[in-house]
N, C-alpha and C positions, 0 to 999 in steps of 0.2 A: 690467184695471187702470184704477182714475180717475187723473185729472192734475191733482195739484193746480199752480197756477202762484203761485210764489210770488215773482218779481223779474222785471221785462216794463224790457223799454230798448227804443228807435229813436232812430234819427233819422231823418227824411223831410222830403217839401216843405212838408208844418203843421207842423212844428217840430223840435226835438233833444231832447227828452224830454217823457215821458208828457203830464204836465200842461197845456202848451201845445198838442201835440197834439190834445188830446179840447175843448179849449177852443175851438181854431181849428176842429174839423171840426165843433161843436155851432153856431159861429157863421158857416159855410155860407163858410169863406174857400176862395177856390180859386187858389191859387198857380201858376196857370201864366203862363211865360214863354217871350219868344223864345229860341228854341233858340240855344245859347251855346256850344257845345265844341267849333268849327272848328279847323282846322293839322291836317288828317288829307289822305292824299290820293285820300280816296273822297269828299269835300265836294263837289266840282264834279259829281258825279251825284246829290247829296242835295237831295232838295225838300222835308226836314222842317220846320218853319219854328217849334213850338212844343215845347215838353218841360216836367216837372214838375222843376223842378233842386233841389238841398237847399243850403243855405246852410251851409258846413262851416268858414267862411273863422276862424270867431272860437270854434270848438271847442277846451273847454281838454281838451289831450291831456298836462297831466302828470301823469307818472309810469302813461301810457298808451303813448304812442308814443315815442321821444326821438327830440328836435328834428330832429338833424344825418338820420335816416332819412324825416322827413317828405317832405321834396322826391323821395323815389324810392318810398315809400310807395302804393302804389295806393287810392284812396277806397272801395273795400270793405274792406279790411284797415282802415285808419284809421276810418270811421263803425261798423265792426262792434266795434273794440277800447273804441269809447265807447258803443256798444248794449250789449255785454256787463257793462262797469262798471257802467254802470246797474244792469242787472239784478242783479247778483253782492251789492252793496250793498242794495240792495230787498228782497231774499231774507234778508240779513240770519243767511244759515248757514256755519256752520264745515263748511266745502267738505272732503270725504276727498279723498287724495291717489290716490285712483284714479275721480276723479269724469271722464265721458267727454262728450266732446263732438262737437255732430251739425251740420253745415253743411250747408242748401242754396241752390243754388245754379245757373243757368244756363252763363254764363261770368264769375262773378266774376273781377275782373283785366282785365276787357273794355278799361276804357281805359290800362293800361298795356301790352296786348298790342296795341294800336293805336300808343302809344306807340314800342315798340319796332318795328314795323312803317317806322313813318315814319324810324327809326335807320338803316334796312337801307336803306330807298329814298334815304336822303342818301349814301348811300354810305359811312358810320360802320361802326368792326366792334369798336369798343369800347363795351359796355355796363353799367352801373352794374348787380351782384350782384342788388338789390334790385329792380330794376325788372323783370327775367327771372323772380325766387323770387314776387313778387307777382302776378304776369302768369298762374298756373297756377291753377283754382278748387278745387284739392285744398290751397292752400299754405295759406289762415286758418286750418283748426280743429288745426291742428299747428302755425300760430304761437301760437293761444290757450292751447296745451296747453303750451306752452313759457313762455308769460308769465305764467300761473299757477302753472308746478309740478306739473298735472296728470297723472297716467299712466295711468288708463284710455284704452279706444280714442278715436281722432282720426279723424274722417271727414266727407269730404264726399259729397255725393249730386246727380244733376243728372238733373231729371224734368219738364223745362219749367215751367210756370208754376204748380205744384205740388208745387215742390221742396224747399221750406222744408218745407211740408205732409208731404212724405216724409222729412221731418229727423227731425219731430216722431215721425212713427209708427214711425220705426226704435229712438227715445231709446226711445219705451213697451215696444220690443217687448224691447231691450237690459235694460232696466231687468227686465223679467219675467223673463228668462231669468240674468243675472248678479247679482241680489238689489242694485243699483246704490242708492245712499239717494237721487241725486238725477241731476241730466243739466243740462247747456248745451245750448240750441237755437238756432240763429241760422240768417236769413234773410236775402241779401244779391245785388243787383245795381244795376250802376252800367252797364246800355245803352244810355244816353246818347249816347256814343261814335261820331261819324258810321258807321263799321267797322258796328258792333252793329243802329243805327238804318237803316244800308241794308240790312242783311241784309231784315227787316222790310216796308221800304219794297216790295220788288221781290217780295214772298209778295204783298203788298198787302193787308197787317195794319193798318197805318199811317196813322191818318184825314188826306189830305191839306187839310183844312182846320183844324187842331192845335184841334180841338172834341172832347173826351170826354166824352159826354151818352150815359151808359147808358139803353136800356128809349125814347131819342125815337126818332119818325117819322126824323131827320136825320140821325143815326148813319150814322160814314163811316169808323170802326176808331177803331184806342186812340191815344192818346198817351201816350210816353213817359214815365216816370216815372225815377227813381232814392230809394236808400236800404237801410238793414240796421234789422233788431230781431232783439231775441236776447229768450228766456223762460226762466226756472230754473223745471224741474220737478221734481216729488218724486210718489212713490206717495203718497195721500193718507192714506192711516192713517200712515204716516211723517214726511207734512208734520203735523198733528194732534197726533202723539205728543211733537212736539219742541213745541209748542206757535207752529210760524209764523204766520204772516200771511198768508193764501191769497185771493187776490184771486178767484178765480174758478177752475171746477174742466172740465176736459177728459172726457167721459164718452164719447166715443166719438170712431173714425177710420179712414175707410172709403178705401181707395185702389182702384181700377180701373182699366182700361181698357175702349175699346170695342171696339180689335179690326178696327176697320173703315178708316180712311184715313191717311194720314203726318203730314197737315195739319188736314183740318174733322172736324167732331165727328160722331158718329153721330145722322141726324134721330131717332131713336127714342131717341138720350141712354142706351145702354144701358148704356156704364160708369160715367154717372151713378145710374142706378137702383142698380146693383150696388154702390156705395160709401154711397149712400142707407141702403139695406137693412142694410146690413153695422152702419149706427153705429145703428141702429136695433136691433137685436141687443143690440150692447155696452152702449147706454145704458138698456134695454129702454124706449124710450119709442116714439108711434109720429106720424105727422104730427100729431095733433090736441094735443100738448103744447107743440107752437112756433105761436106767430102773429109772432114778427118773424124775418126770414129776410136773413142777409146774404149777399148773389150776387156769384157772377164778374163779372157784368153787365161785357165789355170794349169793348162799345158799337160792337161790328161789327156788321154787317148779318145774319150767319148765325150768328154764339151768341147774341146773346141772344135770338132768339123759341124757338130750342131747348130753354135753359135755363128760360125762363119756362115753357112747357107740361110740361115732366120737375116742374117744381115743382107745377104745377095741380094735379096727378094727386097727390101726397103732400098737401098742407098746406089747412088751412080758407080758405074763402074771408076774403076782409079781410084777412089775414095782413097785416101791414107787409112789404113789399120793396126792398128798396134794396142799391145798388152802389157803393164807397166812391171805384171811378178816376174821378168826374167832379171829384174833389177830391184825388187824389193821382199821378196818370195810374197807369197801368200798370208795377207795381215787379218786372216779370218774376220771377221763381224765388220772390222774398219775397213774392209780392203774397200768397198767401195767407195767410201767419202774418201778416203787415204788417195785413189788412183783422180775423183775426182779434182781433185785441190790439185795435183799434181798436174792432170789434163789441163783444167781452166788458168793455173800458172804458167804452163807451156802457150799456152795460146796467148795470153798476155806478154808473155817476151818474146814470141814473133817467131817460138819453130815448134816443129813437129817431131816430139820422141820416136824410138826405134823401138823395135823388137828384139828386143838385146838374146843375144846367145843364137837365134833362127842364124842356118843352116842349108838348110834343104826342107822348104815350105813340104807339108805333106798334099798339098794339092797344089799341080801344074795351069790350073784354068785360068790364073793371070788376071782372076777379076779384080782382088784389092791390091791399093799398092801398097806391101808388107815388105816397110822400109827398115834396112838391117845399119844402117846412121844417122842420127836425126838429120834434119835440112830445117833451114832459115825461111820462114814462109807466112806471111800477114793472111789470116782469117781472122772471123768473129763468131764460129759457131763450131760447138763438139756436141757427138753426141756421147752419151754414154751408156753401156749397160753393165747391169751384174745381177748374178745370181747366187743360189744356195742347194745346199742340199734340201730336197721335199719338191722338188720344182721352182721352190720361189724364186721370184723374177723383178728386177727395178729395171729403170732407165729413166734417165735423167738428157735434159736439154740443156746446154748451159752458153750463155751468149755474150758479146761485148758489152756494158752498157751503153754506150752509145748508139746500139743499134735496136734498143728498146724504147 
């Protein structure tokens, strides 16, 4: 089954919806800042010092959120219920009452499960309703379903940094099997949260110099990021029949693993190939129909020359390559719907993002072209990949409509 996408919402550290978004990452802005979300009492072990934060302060949530639940509201429920807005209006369809919804997700709730943490350590044993129901990464797609009216399934899913990615391929596989006209996708974490960021810190994920420079010599791990996107999909002879708006169409989704370790990826990238292959199958196309290639790139030491040689071996040389965290840090669970929507947005306005902060590439061999300003360039095809910790491995296809 193709995907068509017909209603794309975020919010993120370039902006609170689409437009701004694709504006600011065309115009190379990279919003990081010192890291801002102290009163936790795992702070005095944290040496984070930088994070990609989202600016939520002046989001209009009416007739989104109400008011009086804002203050116990956790900021994934809150920027996902204005992802989803977006999109739902975008899309522009009379939604069935059994339209379902897919969440992924790491530990969305993260900073109100830190929140109520610090409740227990004051010695408090009364807790606002809202701040426990939000706190769980199951509780969004069964708030949405609730705020809609919805009654098909409610689920969430949590597949490390590939989660959202696993959102999307459950919506297709749901959609196949229960004849669904459409699906809500959302992608969401908020690991900001000193709790979330030392977890990270002590694996020694976490670039101690708060520099996210995919694919340089000086890559020292990711930095933080936060934020939610949500996508309304549809089968595409369905999105077509009804005559929508189809921004861009999903033709393949390849999920794997490797198999091999809890943590680092396999050096032979085996559950990358295997997810490779797989959307190469569904889209029948094969490396030689992509030259721009959107990457994990998380700008550690040990994924990305992984990731870049798994690529070698598929795609032409020159290919365009680039990685979207040196401009939005690392959106855990969402990064990859996050980077997708942002890739398929680029392509749709006609250029090719940069590798923002790259430097001094760590390998001289001049195979990809790892472009440090975006350029103005008409295609119809990206690919994509992303991964997690455990090995797991996506990649996605994603192409013009017009050329399906």
């Amino acid at each position: 089954m193709k995907l068509a996408i017909t209603g794309v919402g975020i919010v993120s550290p370039l902006g609170n919806e689409i437009q701004s978004v694709t504006h600011n990452l065309k115009a190379m802005q990279v919003p990081v800042t010192d890291y801002r979300l102290p009163g936790h009492f795992a702070d005095e072990f944290l040496n984070v010092t930088k994070a990609f934060h989202c600016n939520i302060d002046e989001l209009d949530l009416e007739g989104i959120i109400e008011p009086k639940s804002r203050r116990w509201m956790d900021p994934t429920v809150i920027t996902s219920m204005v992802a989803v807005d977006q999109a739902v209006k975008m899309a522009d369809h009379n939604f069935p009452d059994n339209t379902p919804v897919f969440v992924g997700t790491i530990r969305g709730g993260a900073p109100n499960l830190a929140k109520f943490s610090d409740i227990l350590v004051q010695g408090r044993r009364k807790v606002h309703p809202t701040i426990l129901l939000s706190s769980s990464h199951e509780y969004l797609s069964n708030h949405i379903s609730s705020h809609y009216k919805w009654h098909g399934i409610s689920m969430g899913t949590s597949g490390t940094c590939v989660s959202a990615v696993q959102a999307l391929d459950l919506a297709k596989k749901y959609m196949t099997l229960e004849d669904y006209d459409c699906a809500v996708v959302v992608g969401t974490d908020w690991m900001t949260s000193s709790m979330s960021s030392l977890y990270f810190q002590l694996l020694g994920a976490i670039s101690p110099t708060g520099r996210s420079v995919p694919w340089d010599e000086s890559r020292d791990g990711f930095v933080m990021g936060e934020g939610s996107v949500c996508v309304v999909v549809e089968p595409l002879e369905k999105a077509r029949a009804r005559g929508a708006n189809i921004r861009w169409v999903v033709d393949g989704v390849g999920i794997a693993n490797d198999g091999a370790h809890p943590t680092q990826p396999d050096l032979e990238g085996t559950g990358a190939r295997i997810a490779i292959d797989d959307v190469f199958k569904q889209a029948g196309t094969s490396g030689k129909d992509y030259n721009v290639l959107n990457a994990h790139a998380t700008s550690t030491p040990f994924g990305d020359p992984v990731e870049y040689n798994v690529l070698k071996d598929y795609f032409p040389e020159q290919s365009y390559l680039y990685g979207n965290k040196g401009q939005i840090g690392h959106l855990m669970g969402a990064s990859g719907l996050a980077e997708v929507i942002l890739g398929a947005e680029a392509m749709v306005q006609g250029f090719v993002p940069a590798n923002a902060g790259l430097e001094n590439p760590f390998t001289d061999d001049n195979y990809f072209n790892l472009l440090t300003q975006p350029i103005e360039e008409k295609y119809s095809r990206i690919f994509k990949t992303s991964f997690g910790f455990g090995g797991r491995s996506a990649a996605l296809s994603i192409v013009d409509e017009r050329e399906v």
